[in-house]
PLY file of the C-alpha trace (Angstrom):
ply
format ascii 1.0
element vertex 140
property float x
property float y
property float z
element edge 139
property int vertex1
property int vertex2
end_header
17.17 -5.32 16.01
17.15 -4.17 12.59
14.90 -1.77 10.74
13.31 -4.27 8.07
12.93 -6.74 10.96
11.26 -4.37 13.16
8.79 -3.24 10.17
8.12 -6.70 9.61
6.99 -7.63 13.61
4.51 -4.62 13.31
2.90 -5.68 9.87
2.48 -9.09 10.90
1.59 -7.19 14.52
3.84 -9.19 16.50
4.65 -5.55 17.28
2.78 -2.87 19.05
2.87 -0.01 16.26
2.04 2.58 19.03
4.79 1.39 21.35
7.13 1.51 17.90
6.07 5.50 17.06
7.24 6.33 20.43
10.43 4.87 20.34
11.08 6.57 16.67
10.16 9.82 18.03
11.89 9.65 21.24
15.17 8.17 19.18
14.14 11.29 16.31
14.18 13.53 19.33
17.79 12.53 20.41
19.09 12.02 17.06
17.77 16.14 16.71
19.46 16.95 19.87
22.97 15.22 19.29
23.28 16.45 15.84
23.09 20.25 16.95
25.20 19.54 19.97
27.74 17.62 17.06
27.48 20.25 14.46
29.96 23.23 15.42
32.23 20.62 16.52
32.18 18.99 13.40
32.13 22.21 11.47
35.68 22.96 13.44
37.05 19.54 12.76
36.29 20.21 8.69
38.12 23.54 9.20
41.00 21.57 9.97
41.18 20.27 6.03
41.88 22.35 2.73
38.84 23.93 1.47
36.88 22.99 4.47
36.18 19.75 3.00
37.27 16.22 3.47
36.19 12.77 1.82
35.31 10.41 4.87
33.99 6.61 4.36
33.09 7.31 0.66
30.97 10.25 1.48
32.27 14.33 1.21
31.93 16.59 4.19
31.90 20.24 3.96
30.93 23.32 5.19
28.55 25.42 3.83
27.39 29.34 4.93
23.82 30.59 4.62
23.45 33.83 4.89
20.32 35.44 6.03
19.32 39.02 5.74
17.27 41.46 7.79
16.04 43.85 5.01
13.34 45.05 8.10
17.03 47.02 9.42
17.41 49.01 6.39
15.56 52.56 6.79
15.03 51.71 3.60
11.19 53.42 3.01
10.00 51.80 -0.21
10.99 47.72 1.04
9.17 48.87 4.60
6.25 50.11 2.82
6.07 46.57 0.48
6.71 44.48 3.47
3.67 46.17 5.11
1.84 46.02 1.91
3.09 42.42 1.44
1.46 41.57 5.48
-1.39 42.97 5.01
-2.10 41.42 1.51
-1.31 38.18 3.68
-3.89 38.69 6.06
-6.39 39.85 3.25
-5.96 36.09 1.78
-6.51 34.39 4.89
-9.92 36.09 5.45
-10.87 35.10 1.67
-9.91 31.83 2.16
-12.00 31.09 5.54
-14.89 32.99 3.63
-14.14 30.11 0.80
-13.85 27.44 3.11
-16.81 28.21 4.61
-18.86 27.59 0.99
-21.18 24.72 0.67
-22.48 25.42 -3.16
-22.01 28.09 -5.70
-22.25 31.21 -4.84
-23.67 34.12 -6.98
-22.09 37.45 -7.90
-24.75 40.07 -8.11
-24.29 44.09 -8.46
-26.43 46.41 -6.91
-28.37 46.51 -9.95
-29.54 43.44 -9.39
-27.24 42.09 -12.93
-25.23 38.79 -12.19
-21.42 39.28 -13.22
-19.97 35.80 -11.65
-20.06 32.83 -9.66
-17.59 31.80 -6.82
-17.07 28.26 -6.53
-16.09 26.12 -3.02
-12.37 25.14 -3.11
-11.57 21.82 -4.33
-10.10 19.96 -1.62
-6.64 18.21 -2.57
-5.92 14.79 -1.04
-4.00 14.50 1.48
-2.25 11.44 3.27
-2.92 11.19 7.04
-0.07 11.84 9.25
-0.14 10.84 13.37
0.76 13.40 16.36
2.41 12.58 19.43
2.03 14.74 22.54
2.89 13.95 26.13
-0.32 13.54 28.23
-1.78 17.02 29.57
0.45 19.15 26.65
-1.22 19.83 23.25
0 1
1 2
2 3
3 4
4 5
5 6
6 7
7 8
8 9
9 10
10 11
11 12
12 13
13 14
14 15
15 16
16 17
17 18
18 19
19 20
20 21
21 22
22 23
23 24
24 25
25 26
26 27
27 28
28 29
29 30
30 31
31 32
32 33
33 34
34 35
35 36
36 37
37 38
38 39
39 40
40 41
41 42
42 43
43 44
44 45
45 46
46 47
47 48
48 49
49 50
50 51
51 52
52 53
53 54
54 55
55 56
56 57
57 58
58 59
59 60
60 61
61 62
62 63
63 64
64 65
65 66
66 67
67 68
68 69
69 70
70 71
71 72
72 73
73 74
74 75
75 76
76 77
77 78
78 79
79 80
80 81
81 82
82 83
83 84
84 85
85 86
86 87
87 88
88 89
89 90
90 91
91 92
92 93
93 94
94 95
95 96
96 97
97 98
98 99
99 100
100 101
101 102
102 103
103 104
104 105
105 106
106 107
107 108
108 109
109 110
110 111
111 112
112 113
113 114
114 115
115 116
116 117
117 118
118 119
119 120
120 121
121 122
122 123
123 124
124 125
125 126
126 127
127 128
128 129
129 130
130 131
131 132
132 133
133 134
134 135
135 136
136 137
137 138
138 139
């Protein structure tokens, strides 16, 4: 069965959509697990051309590095001290944000003196398109 034909039993629900999400995910879950199986034998089968690189089918293969650094191994003081500066600012935003969150109306800045100097507002809250889960029975 094709794609557009299989879209089209599900719209005109000829099709159980449910019984359709699980087969994508179960065929997203092998297609997941047969590309990384795949991958370092494709990556030696590129090595094989000049450059790394070959033109297959009208579409160019090649391989690419990504390389990822561990500044945390450094000794180096002033990044440690940044990077703990840096989590704890982190953690500092995630408190002010539940404390935002957790506004229903305006809320008033007052000093001690008694002298309002500002107003916090509630977020706005973006919209957002509604997305499905799937979970095998008795795992969350």
């Amino acid at each position: 069965m094709n794609i557009p034909e299989l879209i089209s039993q599900v719209q005109n629900g000829d099709t159980d959509p449910l019984a359709v999400a699980l087969a994508l995910k179960d065929l997203e879950d092998q297609l997941k697990a047969a590309k990384n199986i795949l991958k370092p034998i494709i990556v030696d089968h590129l090595a094989k051309y000049p450059k790394s690189q070959a033109l297959f089918s009208g579409f160019n293969f090649r391989v690419q590095n990504k390389s990822v650094y561990d500044y945390s191994t450094c000794g180096d003081v002033v990044w440690d001290d940044c990077n703990e500066k840096l989590e704890s600012i982190k953690l500092l935003m995630e408190d002010r944000e539940a404390f935002l969150k957790s506004l229903k109306e305006p809320f008033l800045l007052v000093s001690t003196e008694g002298e309002e100097f500002g107003k916090i507002m509630p977020p706005k809250v973006k919209p957002s398109e509604n997305y499905y889960v799937i979970t095998k029975n008795g795992k969350n």
